[in-house]
N, C-alpha and C positions, 0 to 999 in steps of 0.2 A: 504494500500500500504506500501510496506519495502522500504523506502529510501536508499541511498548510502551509506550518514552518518547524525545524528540526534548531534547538540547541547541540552543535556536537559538543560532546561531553558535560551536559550541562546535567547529566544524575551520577549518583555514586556508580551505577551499573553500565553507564555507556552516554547514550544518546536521550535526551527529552524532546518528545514530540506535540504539536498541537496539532487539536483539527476543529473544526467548527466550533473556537471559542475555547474548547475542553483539553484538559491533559491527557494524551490519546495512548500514549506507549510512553515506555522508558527501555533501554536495552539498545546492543552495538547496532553501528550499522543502520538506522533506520535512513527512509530516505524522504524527501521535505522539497514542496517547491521552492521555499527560503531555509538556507542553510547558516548558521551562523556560527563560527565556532568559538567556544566561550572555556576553553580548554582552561584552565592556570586563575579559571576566576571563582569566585562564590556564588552561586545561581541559589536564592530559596525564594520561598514564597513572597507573592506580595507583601509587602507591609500594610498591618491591621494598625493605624494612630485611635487609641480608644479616646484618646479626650480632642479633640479638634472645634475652632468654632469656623465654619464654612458656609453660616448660614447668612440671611439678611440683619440688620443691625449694627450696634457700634461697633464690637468686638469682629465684625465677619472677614475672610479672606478670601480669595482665590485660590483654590487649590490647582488649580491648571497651571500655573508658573512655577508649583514647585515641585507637583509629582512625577515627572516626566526623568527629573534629575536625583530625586528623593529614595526611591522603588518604592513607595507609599501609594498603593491600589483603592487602600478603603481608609476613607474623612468620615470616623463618627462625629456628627453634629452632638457637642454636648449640650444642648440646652440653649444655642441662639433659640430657636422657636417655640413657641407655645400654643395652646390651644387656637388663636386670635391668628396667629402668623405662620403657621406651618403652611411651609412653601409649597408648590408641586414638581418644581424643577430647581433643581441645586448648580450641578455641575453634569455635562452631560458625559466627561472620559473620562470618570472615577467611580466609585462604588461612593455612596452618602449615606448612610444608616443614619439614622436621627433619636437622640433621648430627649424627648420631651420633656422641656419646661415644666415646673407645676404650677407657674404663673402663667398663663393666658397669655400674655404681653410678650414674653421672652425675653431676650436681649437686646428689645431697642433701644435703651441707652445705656450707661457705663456701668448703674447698677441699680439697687430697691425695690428691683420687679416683685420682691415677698413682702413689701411693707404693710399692702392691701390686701388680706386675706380674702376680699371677695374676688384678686382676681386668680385665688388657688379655689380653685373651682374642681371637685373631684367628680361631679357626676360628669361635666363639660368634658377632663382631662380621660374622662371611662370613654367615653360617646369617640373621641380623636382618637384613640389608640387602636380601639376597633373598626374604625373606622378606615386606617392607615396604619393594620399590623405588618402586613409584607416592609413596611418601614420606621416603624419606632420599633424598638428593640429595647426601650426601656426609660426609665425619668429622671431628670436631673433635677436637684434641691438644689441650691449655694444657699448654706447657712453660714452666715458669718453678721457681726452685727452694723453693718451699712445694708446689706442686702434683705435683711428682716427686721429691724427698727427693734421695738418691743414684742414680736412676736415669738420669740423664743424659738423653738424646732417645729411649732405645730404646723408649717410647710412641709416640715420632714413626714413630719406624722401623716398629712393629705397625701404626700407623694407616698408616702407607704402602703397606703389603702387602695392607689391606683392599683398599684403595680400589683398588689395581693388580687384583685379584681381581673386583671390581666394577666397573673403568670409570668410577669416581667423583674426585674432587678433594679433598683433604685442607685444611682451614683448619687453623692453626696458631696460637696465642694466644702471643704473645712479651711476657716481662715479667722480671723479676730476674731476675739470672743468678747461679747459673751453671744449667744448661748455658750458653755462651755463646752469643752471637746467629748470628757466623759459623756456626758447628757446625750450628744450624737452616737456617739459609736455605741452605746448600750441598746439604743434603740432599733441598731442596724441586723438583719438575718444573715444565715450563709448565703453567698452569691451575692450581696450586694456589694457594692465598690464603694471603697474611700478615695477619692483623688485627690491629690496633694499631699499623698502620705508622707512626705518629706520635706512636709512644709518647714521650711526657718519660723514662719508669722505664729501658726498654730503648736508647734515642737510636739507632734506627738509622738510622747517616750508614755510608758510609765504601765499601770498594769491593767487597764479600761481597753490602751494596745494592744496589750498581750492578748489580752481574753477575746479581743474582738476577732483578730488574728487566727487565735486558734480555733474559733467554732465556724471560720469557714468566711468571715469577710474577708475579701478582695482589696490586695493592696493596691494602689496603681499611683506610677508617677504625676503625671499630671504638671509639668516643670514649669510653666508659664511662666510671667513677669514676677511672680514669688513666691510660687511654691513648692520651689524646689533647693535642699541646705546641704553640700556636702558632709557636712556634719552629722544633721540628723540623720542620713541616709546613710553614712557609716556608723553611727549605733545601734540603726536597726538593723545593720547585715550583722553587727556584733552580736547581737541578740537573736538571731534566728528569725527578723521580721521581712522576710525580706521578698520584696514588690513581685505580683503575681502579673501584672501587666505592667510595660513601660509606651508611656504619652509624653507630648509633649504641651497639650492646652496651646497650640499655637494657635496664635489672635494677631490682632493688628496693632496690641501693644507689644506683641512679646517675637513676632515675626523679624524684626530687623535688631535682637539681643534681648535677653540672653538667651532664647531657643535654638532660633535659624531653624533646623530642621530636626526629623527627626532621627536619621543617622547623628547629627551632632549629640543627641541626649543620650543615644544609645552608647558612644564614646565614654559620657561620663560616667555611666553605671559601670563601663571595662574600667576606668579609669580607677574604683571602688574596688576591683577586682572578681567580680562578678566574672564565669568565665562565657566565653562568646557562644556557643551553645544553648547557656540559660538568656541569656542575653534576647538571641533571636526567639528563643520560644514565647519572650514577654512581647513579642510584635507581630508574630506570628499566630502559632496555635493559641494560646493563653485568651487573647481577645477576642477570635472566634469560638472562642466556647464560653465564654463567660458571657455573648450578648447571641451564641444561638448564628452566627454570621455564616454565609459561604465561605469556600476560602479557607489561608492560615497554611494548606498542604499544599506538595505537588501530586499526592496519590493521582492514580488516575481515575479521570471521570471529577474531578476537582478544577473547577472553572480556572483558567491559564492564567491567571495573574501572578507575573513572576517577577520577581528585582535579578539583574547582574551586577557583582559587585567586585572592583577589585581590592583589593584587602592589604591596607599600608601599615608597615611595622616604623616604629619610632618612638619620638617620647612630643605628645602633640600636647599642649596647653588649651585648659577647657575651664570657663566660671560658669560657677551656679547665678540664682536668681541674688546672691548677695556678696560680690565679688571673691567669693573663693575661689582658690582656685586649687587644680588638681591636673595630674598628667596622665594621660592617655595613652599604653604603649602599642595602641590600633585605635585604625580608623576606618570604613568604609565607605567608598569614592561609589558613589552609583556610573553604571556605565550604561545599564539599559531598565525601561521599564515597560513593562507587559500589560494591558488591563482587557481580559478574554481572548491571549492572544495575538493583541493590537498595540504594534510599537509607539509609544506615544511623543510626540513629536516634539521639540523644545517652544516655550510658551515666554513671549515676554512676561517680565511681572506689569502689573498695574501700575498708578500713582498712589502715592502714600497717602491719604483720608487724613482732609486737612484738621483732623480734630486728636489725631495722634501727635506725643510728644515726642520733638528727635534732639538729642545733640547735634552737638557739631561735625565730629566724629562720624556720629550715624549719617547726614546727610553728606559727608565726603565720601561714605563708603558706599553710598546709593546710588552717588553722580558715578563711582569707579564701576560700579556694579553694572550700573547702564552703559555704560560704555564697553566692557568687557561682552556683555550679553548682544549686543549688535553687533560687533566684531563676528561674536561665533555664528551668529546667524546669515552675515553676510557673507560667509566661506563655507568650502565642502563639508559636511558632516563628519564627523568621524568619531571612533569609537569600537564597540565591537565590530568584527570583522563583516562587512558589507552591508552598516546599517543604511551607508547613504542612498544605497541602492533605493528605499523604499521613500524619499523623498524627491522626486522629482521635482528640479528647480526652474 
């Protein structure tokens, strides 16, 4: 059989094949009307980003400028949208999974979408989920106390009743208190996700951690503009807490530092010592099982979303969300990215949204950015072995 397109050596056993979208064979020899050989590199599965915000709103981005160079296949929306605002159409050459808001409103401005309990609305948030289950996969809270005023967790508590209602899993956004941290994570089941478990803002150590950890809640990065502390994150690997997914919460505060992407955050968990194995399974399998996703594998009969990566030894310098810093003795350079199969193409980025704040710094390194990025667009492609072939110019 001639496949669609053939990675040579792109599985432990030989050859990865695709054919209508799907991983069709693995094994030597196969033959492909696109051949590519990807021999000396790392090929796994797409990248699963569990916390992303890619929706409409302040916080929203474009994922098309960054997946192409990322191997980043699926943008779970965390909670830009809400019952009010859930879009129909996100991004159309990426996978978009969506956690529903428990505010109605969602992320149309910076933050206090839970100040107004009428707009946590649970029979409204039951009606959306089923109504749009092939795409929410689950509900997002941010408790922290800008985003709920006086109301304590009882957003946590509405979102808990959805998701109890639907079968779904509750992410939970931890960050100033009060409510307090304990008060959250008591409340939390197995299978729901804390993100920002390595918040510096929140510092969850202590034994409310422990307990929540052990009966089955869901660590996950979540690195954003601050919730992610080299520190914290090295006492819970000392402690055996250690993150069940890794995210980035990339936003359009957090998109031009300290995230960039999320190979970059992936570096900093290697950087902690985390080995590269567990590493990929936090971006991979981890996140498609914890939201229910396609994807995550190369088995076959597993939809073709595949990253090629080549894989740099060194000692790279990497800051958290509070200038730490720490070294990285790997990195991964994406070299191709796949989504069902379909090579995706390089994308300018956008303009910056003139209500985000930049240094000076940051806007030097936007104007170089831009510059660099028209450069490579206005010359041959190149990359894995005869990507340019599929761009005619």
């Amino acid at each position: 059989m001639t496949y669609d397109l053939v990675l040579r050596g792109g599985a432990p056993d030989g050859d990865l094949a695709v054919h209508n979208g799907l991983v069709a064979a693995t094994g030597p020899d196969l033959d492909g009307a696109v051949v590519h050989d990807v021999r000396g590199l790392l090929v796994t599965p797409g990248l699963i980003d569990l916390h992303t915000h890619v929706g409409p709103g302040y916080w929203g981005i474009d994922p098309a400028a960054l997946a192409w160079r990322t191997g980043v296949t699926t943008w779970v929306d965390a909670g830009s949208m809400g019952a009010f605002t859930l879009v129909g159409h996100l991004c159309h050459i990426v996978r978009v999974p969506v956690l529903l808001n428990i505010s109605a409103i969602g992320l149309a401005g910076r933050t206090g979408e839970s100040r107004d309990l009428a707009h946590c609305d649970v029979g409204l948030a039951i009606e959306t989920v089923r109504a749009h289950r092939d795409r929410v996969r689950g509900i997002k809270v941010r408790i922290d106390r800008e985003t709920v005023g006086g109301n304590g967790i009882e957003p946590l508590r509405r979102g808990l009743r959805v998701a109890e209602a639907c079968g779904i899993p509750v992410m939970v956004h931890i960050g100033a208190t009060p409510p307090e941290l304990d008060e959250v994570l008591d409340v939390l089941r197995p299978g729901d996700i804390v993100t920002h478990c390595a918040s510096g803002i929140a510092a969850p150590l202590g034994p409310a951690v422990v307990a929540a950890h052990r009966r089955g809640v869901l660590f996950d990065i979540g690195h954003g503009s601050g919730g992610f502390a080299f520190d914290v994150a090295a006492a819970q690997l000392a402690a055996g807490l250690r993150p069940y997914t890794i995210s980035t919460d990339l936003h359009a505060r957090s998109l031009h530092g300290p995230v960039f992407d999320l190979p970059t955050t992936m570096a900093k968990l290697l950087a902690l010592g985390m080995p590269l194995p567990e590493v990929l399974a936090a971006v991979t399998t981890h996140p498609a099982r914890a939201l229910g996703l396609p994807g995550g594998t190369l088995d076959v009969g597993a939809p073709a979303d595949i990253a090629v990566f080549r894989l740099e030894e060194g000692s790279f310098e990497l800051a958290d969300a509070h200038r730490q810093v720490r070294r990285s003795p790997l990195r991964l350079v994406n070299e191709a990215t796949y989504v069902g199969g379909r090579l995706l193409p390089p994308v300018l980025p956008g303009p910056v949204p003139p209500w985000v704040p930049l240094t000076d710094a940051q806007r030097a390194a936007l104007t170089r950015r831009d510059r660099d990025l028209r450069t490579l667009l206005s010359a041959p492609l190149v990359g894995v072995d005869g990507l340019a072939e599929q761009f005619p110019r």
